[in-house]
C-alpha positions as CSV (number, residue, x, y, z in Angstrom):
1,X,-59.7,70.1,-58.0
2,X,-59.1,73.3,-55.8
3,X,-60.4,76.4,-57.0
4,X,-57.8,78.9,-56.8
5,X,-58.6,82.6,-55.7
6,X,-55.9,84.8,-56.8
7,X,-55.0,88.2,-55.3
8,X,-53.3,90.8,-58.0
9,X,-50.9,93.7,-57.3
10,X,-52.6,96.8,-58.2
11,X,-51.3,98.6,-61.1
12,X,-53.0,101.6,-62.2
13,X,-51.8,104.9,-60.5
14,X,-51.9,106.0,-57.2
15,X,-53.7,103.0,-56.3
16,X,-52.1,101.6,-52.9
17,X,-55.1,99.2,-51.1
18,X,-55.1,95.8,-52.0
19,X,-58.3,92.9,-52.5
20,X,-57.6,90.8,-49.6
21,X,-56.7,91.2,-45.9
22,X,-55.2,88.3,-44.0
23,X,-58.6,87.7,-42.2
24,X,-60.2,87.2,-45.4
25,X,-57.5,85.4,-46.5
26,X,-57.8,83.0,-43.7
27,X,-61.7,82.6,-44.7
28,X,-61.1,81.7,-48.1
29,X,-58.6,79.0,-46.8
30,X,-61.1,77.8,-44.0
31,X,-63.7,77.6,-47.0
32,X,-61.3,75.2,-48.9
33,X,-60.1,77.2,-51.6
34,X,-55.9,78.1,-52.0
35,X,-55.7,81.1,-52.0
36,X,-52.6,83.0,-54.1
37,X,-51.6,86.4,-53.7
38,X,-48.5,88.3,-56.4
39,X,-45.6,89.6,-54.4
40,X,-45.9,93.2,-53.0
41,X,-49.7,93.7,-53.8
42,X,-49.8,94.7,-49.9
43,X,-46.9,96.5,-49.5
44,X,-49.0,99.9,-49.9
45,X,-51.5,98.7,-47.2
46,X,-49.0,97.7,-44.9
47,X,-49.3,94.3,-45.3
48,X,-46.4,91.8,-46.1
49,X,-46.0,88.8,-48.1
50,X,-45.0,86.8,-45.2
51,X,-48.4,88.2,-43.3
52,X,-50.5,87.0,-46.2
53,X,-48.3,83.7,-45.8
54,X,-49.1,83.5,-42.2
55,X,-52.6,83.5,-42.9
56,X,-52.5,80.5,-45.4
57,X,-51.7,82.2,-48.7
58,X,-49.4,81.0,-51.6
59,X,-47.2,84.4,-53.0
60,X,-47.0,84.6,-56.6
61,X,-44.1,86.2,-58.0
62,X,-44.9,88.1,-60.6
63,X,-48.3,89.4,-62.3
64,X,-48.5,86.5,-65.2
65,X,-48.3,84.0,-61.9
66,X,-50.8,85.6,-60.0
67,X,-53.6,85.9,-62.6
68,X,-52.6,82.6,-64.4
69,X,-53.4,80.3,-61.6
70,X,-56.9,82.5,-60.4
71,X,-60.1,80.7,-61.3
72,X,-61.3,83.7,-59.1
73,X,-59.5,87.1,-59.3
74,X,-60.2,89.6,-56.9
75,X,-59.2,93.2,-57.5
76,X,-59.7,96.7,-56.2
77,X,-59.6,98.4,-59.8
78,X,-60.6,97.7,-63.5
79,X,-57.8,95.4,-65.2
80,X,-55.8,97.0,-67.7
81,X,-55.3,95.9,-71.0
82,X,-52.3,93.5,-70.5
83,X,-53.7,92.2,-67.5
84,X,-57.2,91.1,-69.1
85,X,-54.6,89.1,-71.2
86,X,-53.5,87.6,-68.1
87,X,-56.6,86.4,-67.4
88,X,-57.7,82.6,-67.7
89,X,-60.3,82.0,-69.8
90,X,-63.4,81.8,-68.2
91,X,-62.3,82.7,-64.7
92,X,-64.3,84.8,-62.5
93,X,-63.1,89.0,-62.1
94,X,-64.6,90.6,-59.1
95,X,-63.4,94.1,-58.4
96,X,-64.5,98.0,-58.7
97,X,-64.8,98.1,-62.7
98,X,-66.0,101.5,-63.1
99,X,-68.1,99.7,-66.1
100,X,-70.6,101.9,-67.2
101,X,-68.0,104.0,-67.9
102,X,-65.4,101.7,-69.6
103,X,-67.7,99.7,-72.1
104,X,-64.5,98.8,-74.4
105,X,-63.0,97.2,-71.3
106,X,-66.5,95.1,-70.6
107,X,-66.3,94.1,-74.0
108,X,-62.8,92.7,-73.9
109,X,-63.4,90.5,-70.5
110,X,-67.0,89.4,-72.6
111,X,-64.2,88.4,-75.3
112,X,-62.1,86.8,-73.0
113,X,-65.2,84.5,-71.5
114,X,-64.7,85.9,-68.2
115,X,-67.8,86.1,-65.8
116,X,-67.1,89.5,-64.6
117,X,-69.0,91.1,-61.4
118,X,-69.0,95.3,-61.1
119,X,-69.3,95.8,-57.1
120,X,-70.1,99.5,-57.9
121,X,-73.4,97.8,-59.5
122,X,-74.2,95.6,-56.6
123,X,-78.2,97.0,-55.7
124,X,-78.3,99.0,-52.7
125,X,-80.6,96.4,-50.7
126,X,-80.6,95.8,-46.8
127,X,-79.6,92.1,-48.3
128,X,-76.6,93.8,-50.0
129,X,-75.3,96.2,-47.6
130,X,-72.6,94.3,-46.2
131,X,-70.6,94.2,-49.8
132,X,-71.2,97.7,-51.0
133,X,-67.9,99.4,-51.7
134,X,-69.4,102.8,-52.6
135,X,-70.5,103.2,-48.9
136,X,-67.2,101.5,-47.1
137,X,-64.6,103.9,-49.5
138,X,-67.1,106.3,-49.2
139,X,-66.9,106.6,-45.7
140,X,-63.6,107.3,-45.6
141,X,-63.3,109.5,-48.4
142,X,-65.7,111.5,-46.8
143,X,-63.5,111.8,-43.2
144,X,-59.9,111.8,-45.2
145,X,-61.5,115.2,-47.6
146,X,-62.4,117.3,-44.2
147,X,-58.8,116.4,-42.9
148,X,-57.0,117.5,-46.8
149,X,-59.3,120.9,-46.1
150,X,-58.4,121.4,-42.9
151,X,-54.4,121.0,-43.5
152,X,-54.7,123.7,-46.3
153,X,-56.7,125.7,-44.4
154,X,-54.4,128.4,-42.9
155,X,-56.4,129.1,-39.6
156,X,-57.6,127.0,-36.5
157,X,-61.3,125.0,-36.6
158,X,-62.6,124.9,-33.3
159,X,-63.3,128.4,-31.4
160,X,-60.7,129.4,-28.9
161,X,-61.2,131.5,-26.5
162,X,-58.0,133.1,-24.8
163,X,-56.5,136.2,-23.1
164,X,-55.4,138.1,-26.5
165,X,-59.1,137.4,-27.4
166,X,-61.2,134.9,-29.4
167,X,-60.3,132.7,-32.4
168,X,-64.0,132.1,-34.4
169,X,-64.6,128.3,-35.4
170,X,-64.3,127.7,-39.3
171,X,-67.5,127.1,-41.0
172,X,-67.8,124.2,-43.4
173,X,-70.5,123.5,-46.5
174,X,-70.9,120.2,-47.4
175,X,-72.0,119.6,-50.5
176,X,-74.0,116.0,-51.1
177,X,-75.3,114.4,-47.8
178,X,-74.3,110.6,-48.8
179,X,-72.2,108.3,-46.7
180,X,-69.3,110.6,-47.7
181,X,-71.1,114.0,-47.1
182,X,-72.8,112.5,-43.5
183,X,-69.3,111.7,-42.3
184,X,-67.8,115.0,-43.2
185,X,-70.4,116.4,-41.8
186,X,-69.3,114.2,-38.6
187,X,-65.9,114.7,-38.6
188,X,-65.7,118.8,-39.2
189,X,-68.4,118.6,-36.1
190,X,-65.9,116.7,-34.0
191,X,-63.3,119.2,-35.0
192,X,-64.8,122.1,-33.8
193,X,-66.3,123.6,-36.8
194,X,-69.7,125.2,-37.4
195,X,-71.5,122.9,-40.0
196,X,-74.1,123.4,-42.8
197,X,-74.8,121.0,-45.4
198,X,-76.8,120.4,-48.7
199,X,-78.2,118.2,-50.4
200,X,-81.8,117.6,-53.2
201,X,-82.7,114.7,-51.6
202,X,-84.9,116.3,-48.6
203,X,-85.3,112.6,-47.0
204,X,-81.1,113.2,-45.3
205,X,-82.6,116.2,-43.5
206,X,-83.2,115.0,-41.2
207,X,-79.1,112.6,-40.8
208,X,-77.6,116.2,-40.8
209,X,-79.1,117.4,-38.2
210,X,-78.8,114.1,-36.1
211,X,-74.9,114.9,-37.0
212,X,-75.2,118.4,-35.8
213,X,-74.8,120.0,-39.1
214,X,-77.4,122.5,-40.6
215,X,-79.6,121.7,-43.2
216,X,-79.5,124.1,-46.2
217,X,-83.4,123.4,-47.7
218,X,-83.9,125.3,-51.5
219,X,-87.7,123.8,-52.7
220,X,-89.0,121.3,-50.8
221,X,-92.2,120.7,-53.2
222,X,-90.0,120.2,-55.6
223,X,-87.4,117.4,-54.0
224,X,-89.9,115.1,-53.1
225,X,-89.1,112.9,-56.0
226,X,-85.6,113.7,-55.9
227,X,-83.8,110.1,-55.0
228,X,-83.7,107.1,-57.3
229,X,-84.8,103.5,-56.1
230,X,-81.4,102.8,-55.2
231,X,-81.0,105.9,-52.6
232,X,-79.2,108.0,-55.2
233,X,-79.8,111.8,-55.9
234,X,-81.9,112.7,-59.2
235,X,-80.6,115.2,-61.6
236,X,-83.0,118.5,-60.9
237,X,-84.8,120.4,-64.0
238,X,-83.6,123.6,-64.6
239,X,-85.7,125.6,-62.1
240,X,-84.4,123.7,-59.3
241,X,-80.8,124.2,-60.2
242,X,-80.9,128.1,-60.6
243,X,-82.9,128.4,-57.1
244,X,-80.0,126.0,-55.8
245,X,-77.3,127.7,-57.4
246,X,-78.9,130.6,-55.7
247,X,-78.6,129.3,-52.4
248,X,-75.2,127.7,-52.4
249,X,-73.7,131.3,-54.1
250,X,-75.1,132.7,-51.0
251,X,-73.8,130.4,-48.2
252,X,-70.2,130.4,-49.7
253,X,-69.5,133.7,-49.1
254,X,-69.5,132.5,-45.6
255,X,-67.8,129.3,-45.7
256,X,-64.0,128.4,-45.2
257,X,-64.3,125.1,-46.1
258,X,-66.5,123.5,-48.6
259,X,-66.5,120.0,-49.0
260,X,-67.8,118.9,-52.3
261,X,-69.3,115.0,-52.6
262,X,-72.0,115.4,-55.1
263,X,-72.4,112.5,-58.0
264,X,-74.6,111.1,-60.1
265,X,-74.3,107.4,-61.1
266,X,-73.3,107.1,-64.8
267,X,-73.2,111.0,-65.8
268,X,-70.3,114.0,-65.2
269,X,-70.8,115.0,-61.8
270,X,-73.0,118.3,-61.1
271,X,-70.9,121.9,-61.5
272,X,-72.5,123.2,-57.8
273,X,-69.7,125.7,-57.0
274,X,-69.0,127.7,-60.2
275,X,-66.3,129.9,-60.9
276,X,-68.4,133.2,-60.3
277,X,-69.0,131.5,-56.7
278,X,-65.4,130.6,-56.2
279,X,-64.3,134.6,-56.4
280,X,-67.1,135.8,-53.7
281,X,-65.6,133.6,-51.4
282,X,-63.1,134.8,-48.6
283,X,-59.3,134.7,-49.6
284,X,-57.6,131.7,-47.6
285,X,-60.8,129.6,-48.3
286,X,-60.4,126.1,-49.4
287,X,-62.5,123.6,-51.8
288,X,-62.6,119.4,-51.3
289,X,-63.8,117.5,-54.8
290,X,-64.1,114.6,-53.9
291,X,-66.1,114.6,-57.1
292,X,-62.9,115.5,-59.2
293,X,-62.7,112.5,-61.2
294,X,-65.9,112.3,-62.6
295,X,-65.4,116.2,-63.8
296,X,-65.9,117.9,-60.7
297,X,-68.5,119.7,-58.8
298,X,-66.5,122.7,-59.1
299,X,-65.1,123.6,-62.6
300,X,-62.1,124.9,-61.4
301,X,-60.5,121.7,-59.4
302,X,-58.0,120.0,-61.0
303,X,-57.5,116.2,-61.0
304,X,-54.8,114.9,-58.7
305,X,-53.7,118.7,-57.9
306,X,-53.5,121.2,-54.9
307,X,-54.5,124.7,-57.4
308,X,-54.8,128.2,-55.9
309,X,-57.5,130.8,-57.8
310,X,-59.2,133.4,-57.0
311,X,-57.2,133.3,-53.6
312,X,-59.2,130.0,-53.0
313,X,-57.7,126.7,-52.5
314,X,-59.0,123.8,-54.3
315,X,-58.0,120.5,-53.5
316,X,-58.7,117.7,-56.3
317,X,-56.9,114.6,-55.0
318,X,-57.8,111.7,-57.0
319,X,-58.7,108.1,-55.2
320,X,-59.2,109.7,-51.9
321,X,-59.6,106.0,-50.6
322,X,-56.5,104.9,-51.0
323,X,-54.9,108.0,-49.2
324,X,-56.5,105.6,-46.4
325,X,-54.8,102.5,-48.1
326,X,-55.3,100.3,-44.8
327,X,-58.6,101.0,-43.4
328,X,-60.1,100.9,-46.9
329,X,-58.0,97.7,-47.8
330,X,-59.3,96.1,-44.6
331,X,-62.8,97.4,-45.4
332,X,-62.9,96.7,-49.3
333,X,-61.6,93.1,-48.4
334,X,-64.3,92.2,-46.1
335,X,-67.0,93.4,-49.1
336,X,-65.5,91.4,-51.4
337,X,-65.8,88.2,-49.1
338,X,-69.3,89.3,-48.1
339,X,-70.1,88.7,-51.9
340,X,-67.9,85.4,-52.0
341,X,-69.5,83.5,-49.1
342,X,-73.1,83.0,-50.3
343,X,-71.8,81.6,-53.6
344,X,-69.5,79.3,-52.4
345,X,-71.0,75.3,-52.6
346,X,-70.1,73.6,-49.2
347,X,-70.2,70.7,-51.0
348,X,-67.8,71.1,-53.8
349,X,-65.8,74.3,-52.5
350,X,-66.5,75.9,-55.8
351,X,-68.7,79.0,-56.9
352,X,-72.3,77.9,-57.8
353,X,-74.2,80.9,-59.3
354,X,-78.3,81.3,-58.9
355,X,-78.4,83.7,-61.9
356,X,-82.0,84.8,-60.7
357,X,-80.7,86.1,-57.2
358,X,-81.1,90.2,-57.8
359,X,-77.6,90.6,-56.4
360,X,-75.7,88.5,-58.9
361,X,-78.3,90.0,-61.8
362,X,-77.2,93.8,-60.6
363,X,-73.6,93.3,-60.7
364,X,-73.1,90.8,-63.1
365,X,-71.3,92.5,-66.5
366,X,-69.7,89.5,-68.6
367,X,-71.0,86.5,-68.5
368,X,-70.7,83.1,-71.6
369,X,-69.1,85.6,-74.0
370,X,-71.2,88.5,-73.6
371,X,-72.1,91.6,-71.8
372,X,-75.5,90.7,-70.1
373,X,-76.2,93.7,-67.9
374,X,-78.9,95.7,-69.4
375,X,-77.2,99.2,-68.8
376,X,-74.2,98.3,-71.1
377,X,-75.8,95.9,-73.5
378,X,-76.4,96.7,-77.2
């Protein structure tokens, strides 16, 4: 019997990328699997049915369709309530779950016998690189937030130099030097702007200024344990944060654009720009959260707005990926199969599962019933 892999249109708000692309749609057929995708679930990628068609796809037409024939449903974000419904019993969910911070959901696809993989949770291993979404959307977060800053910003970025005199570049701060803070960093550089960036891991010191961007350094002692196994930033005692907030107040009053990227995995995200902060800076001036959906690194951003306080501009557009709904379609599709391929059994054209690989143990959430990975079970 085929094994089916079925594609979903994406439901939840503002979401416009979609789990497959037609070249990895053309894999999955070349790997012997039929591959189904639900009417319009690329129309906000710029993809059409009869593209997905070309490529060797079936198209659903309607959700219940879709998710009823997937022994393998791929998605972009968590399922919803009536679409775990949808869901065979015991088929296999692969998509951005956001799980450690929707448990109730994990337990419902743990009800509903579904072997369910978070690719947030996939371990950040040379091995692994290839399927990690956090960099891939990352990226382009990073390059889409200098762009959102730069179209609310009401002057020029580069210096220009002309005969009614000289127009100074902008200066941006970059806040967290991750995949989306290092191409920020990149893309305000190729702009013309004057860089500076932070970050409490001391180890990306040395990526900003590869980038041309300035490194702003607060304790060095103190930072050298300041990155978790998995290349992500600590959370600083209290000592640390005052000398940082220290240090951020005082490059502010300088900057036009900050760009704001910091997160930790599992917790609110850092408050780095606080209000005090926001009124020293010039009027005109203009904040990026990227970091606005899990609270904000400033306090003042407002999810999926454009606010004005203070005379600063704060932008707090939520799933800044999907602003790049192609690109990070294309991008998200290709992890997604990078995960697929090793599992896949030449031999049967089914999924075979080596529940000791580190991979599958990191991202694995449901699995017989249950909620098996150690950060959400009880």
């Amino acid at each position: 019997m085929i094994m089916k892999i079925a594609i979903p249109k994406e439901r939840r708000a503002g979401e416009a990328r979609v789990a497959a692309s037609p070249d990895t749609v053309k894999k999955y057929v070349q790997m012997g699997f039929e591959v189904v995708v639900e009417t319009g679930a690329g129309a906000g990628a710029s993809i059409a049915d009869s593209v997905f068609q070309d490529a060797g796809a079936t198209i659903a037409s309607d959700a219940a369709s879709a998710f009823g024939a997937g022994d393998v449903v791929l998605k972009i974000q968590r399922p919803t309530d009536d679409e775990i419904g949808l869901l065979k019993e015991g088929a296999v969910l692969v998509a951005g779950l956001s799980a450690l911070s929707n448990k109730d959901m994990v337990e419902k696809l743990a009800a509903r016998k579904v072997t369910a993989f978070a690719m947030e949770l996939v371990p950040r291993i040379t091995r692994a690189q290839s399927m990690d979404i956090l960099s891939s959307q990352a990226n382009l977060a990073g390059y889409k937030a200098v762009l959102d800053g730069v179209h609310e910003f009401k002057r020029a970025v580069p210096m220009m130099m002309t005969a009614a005199g000289t127009v100074a570049p902008a200066r941006f701060l970059i806040l967290g030097a991750g995949v989306a803070g290092l191409q920020a960093i990149a893309t305000a550089k190729r702009l013309g702007g004057v860089v500076y960036a932070f970050d409490v891991r001391p180890a990306v010191k040395e990526q900003v200024e590869s980038l041309g961007g300035k490194f702003i350094e607060v304790d060095p002692e103190a930072t050298k344990n300041a990155e978790t196994a998995g290349g992500y930033a600590k959370e600083m005692d209290e000592d640390y944060k005052r000398k940082q907030a220290a240090r951020i107040a005082e490059a502010l009053v300088k900057t036009d654009i900050a760009i704001c990227t910091a997160l930790i995995p599992g917790k609110p995200a850092p408050v780095l720009i606080t209000e005090e902060m926001v009124q020293t800076m010039r009027p005109g001036s203009v904040i990026v959260d990227l970091a606005v959906e899990a609270g904000g690194n400033c306090p003042l951003s407002e999810f999926d707005k454009v606010v004005e306080k203070h005379g600063v501009t704060l932008v707090g557009h939520g799933n800044v990926p999907s602003r790049l709904a192609v690109d990070a379609s294309t991008l998200f599709a290709k992890n997604l199969l990078n995960f697929i391929s090793p599992l896949v059994d030449k031999e049967t054209r089914t999924l075979a599962f080596n529940w000791e690989d580190e991979i599958l143990k990191g991202a694995c959430v449901t699995r017989d019933g249950l909620v098996v990975h150690p950060a959400l079970a009880s």
